[in-house]
C-alpha positions in Angstrom: 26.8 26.5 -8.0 23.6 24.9 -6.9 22.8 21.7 -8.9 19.3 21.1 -7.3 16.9 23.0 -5.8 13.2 21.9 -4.4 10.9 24.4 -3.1 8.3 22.9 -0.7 8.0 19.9 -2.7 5.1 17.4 -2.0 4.2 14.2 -2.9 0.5 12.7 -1.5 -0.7 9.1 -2.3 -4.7 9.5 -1.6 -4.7 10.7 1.7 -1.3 9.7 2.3 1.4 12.4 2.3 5.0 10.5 1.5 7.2 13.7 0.9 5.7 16.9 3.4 6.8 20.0 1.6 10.3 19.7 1.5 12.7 22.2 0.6 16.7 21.5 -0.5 19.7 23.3 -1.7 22.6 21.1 -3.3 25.6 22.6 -4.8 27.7 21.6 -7.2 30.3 18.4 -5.8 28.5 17.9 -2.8 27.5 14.2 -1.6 24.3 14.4 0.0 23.1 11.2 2.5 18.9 11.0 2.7 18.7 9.4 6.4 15.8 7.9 7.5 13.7 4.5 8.5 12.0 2.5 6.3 9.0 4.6 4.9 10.4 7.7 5.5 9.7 9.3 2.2 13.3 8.2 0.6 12.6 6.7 -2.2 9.5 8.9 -3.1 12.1 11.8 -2.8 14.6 10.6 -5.2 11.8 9.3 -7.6 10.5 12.5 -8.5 14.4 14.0 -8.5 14.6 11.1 -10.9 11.4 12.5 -13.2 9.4 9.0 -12.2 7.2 10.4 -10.5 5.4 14.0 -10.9 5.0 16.2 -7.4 1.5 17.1 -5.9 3.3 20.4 -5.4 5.8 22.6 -4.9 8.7 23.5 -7.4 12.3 21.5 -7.9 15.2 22.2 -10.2 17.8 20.7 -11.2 20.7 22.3 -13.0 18.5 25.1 -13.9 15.8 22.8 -15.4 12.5 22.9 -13.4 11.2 19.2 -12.8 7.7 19.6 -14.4 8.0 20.7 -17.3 11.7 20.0 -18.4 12.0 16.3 -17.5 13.7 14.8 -20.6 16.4 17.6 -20.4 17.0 16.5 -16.8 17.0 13.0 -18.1 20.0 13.5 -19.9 22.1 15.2 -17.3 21.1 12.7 -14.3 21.6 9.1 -13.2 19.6 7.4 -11.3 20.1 3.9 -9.5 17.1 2.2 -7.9 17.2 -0.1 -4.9 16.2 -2.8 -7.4 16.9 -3.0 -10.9 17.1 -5.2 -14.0 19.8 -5.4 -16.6 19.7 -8.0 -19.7 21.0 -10.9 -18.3 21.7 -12.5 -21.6 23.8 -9.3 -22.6 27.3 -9.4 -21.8 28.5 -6.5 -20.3 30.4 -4.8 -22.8 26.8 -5.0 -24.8 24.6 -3.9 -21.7 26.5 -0.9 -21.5 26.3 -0.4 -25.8 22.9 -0.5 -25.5 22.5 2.1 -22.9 25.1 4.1 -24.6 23.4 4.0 -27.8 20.1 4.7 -25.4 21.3 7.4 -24.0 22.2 9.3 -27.7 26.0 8.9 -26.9 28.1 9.5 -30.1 28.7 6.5 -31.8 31.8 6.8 -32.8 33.0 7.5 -28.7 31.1 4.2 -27.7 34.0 1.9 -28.2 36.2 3.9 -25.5 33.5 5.1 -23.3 32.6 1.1 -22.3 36.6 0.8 -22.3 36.2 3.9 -19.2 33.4 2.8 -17.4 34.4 -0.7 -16.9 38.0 0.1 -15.4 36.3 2.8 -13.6 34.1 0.1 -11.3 37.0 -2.3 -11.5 35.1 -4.7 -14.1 37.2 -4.8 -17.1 38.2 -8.3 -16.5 34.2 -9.2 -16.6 33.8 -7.4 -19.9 32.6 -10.4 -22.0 30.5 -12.2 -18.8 26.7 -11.9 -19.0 25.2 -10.3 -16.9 23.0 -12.8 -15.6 26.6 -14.4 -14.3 27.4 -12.1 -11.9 27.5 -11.4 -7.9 25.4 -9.0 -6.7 28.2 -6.6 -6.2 29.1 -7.0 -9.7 25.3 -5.7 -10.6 25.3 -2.7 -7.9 29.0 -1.8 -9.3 27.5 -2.3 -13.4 24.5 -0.1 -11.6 26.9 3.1 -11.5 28.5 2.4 -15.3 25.2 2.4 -16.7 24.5 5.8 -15.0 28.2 7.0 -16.0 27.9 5.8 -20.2 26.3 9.2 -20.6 28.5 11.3 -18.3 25.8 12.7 -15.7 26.4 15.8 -13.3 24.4 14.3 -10.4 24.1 10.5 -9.8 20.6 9.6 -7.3 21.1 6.6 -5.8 18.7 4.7 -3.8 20.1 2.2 -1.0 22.9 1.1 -3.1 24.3 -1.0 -0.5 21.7 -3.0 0.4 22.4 -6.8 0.1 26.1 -6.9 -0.3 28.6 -8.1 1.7 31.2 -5.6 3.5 33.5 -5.9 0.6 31.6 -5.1 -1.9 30.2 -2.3 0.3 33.6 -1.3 0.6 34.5 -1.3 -3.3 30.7 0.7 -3.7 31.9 3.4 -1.4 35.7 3.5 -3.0 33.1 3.9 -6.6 31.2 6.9 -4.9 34.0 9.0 -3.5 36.3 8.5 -6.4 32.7 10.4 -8.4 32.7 13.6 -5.4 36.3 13.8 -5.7 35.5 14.2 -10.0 33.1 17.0 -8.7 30.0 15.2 -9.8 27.3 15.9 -7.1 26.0 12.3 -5.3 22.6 12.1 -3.5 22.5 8.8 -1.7 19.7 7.3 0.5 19.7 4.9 3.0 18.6 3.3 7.0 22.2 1.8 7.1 24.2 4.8 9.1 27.0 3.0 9.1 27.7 2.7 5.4 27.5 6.5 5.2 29.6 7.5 7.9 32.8 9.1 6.9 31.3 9.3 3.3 28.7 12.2 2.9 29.5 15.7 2.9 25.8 17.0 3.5 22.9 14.8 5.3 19.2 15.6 5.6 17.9 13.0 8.6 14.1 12.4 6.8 11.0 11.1 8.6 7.6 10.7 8.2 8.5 13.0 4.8 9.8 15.6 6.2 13.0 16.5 6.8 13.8 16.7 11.0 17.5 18.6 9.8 20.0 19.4 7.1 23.1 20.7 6.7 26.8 19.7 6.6 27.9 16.9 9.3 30.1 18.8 10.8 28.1 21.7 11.4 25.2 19.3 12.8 26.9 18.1 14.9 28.4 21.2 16.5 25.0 22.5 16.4 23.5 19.5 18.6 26.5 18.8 21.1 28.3 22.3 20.7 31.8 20.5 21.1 34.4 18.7 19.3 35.8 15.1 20.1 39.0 15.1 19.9 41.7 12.3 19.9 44.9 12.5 21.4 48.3 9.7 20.8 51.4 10.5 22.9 54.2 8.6 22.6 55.5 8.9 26.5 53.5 10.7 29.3 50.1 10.6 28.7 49.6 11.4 32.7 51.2 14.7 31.4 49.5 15.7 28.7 46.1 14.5 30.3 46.7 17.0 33.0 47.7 19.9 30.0 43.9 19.1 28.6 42.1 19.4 31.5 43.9 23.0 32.6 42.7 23.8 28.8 39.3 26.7 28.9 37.4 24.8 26.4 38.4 21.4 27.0 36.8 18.3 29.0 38.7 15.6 29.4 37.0 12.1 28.7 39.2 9.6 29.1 43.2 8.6 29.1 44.4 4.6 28.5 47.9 4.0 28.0 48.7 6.3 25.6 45.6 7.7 24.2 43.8 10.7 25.7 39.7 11.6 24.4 38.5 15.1 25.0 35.5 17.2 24.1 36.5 20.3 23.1 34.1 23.6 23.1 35.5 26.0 20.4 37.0 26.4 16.8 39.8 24.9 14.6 42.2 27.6 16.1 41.4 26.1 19.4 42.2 22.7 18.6 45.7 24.3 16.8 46.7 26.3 20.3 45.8 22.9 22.5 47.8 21.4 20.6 51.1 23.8 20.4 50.3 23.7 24.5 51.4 20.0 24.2 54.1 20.4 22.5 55.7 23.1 24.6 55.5 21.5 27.5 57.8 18.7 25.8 55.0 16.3 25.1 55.8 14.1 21.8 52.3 14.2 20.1 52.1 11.3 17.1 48.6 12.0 16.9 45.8 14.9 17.2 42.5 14.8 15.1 38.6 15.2 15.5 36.9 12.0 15.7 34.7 10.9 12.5 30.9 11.9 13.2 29.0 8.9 14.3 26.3 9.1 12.2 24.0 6.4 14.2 24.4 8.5 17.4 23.6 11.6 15.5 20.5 9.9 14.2 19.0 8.9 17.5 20.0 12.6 19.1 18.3 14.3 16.9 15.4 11.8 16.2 14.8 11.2 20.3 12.9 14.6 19.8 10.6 14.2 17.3 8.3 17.5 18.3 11.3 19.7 17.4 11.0 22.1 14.2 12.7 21.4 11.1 16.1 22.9 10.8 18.9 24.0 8.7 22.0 25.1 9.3 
């Protein structure tokens, strides 16, 4: 089911163009990572998503609601988390979250419980009764996403969520974010930070200079750009053995072997990977490990931004 669609969507500033016709598909559980440098037409993206902002052109939906002219009905079904934001400070956060509850049209009567949710959700309950003004700033990024949960959203638009916190609290962000994909709500994320997307998205569209350079899944980008798969490969007891097995493979390259770890690129599909594997263990080799390597998101970015004259793609 797609949850939001843009058609060629634009967005000038005078003579300025921020967002260059761009044109996405984004189904239903999906977690979506907006990749680009500073000024690359992010936040401008997700503002108009968010209603904020009105296109120059062009056509978006989400969940069947076009973006012009059915705003307050996406309102309701959307959260949206800007890279900076105020809440009350003098509110304590059981009464930061009644508010937007009560905001938000939420049934009175299923206040109470919601606020109970939300705050065990992001790990706060303890905080319930702190005002807000006495928190970290992981505390506000964390209250951030129960503000946007009070009313139960389908799609959550969040706009370099991690920036300013320190690597736990980017860690408990990230534990907040996949715990909402696994619920099948439908993320969009932005952010310059690679790292803190890695292993997380789903779905990236690398975006610069407003327009986006390629889109897709991560694994099928990445396929796309290097044609192979990086494998890794744990024996427990000869690894000169089993190095020798991967290099008589077809479709392997061998990259490396230390003690008892062997790297190799691997040209082909999953039932490739299953057969190389099988080959191992046939020939008596005790395998205690066997599995692709997590995309590198920052080395994707440079590959495919190195090139910068290349069409748009989508895979």
């Amino acid at each position: 089911m797609i949850v939001l669609e843009t058609d060629k969507i634009r967005k000038e500033f005078g003579s300025t163009v921020a967002v260059n016709d761009l044109s996405l598909s984004i189904y239903k559980g999906q977690v979506w990572g907006l990749i680009g440098p500073n000024g690359a037409g992010k936040t401008t993206l997700l503002r108009m998503l968010a209603t904020l902002l009105r296109p120059t052109s062009g056509t978006a939906k989400l969940l069947g609601h076009n973006l012009a002219s059915n705003f307050l009905a996406i309102r309701k079904q959307i959260g949206f988390m800007p890279d900076f934001f105020n809440l009350y400070g003098d509110l304590k956060l059981w009464e930061c979250l009644e508010f937007f509850a009560q905001a938000y049209g939420v049934e009175p009567r299923r206040i109470p419980d919601k606020i109970k949710e939300v705050l065990e959700f992001v790990d706060l309950q303890e905080k319930r009764d702190s005002l807000m003004r006495h928190l970290s700033r992981g505390m506000v990024q964390r209250m951030g996403v129960a503000v946007m949960l009070v009313h139960e959203p389908e799609i959550f638009l969040l706009d370099e969520p991690a920036s300013g916190l320190d690597p736990k609290a980017r860690i408990q962000l990230r534990q907040i974010l996949t715990r909402l994909s696994r619920d099948g709500k439908t993320v969009i994320i932005s952010s310059h930070i690679l790292t803190e997307m890695s292993g997380f998205c789903s779905h990236i569209a690398i975006i610069d200079r407003g327009s986006i350079v390629v889109q897709g899944s991560v694994e099928e980008i990445q396929s796309k750009l290097s044609g192979a798969i990086k494998v890794i490969i744990r024996v427990i007891d000869n690894p000169q053995q089993a190095a020798e097995i991967v290099s008589r493979f077809p479709s392997a390259k061998l990259l490396t072997s230390q003690d008892n770890t062997i790297t190799a690129e691997l040209v082909g599909t999953e039932s490739d990977l299953a057969i190389l594997n099988t080959r191992l263990v046939n020939n008596g080799v005790k395998v205690s490990a066997f599995y692709e390597e997590k995309i590198n998101l920052e080395d994707l970015f440079m590959k495919i931004t190195s090139n910068k004259n290349e069409p748009v793609q989508n895979v």
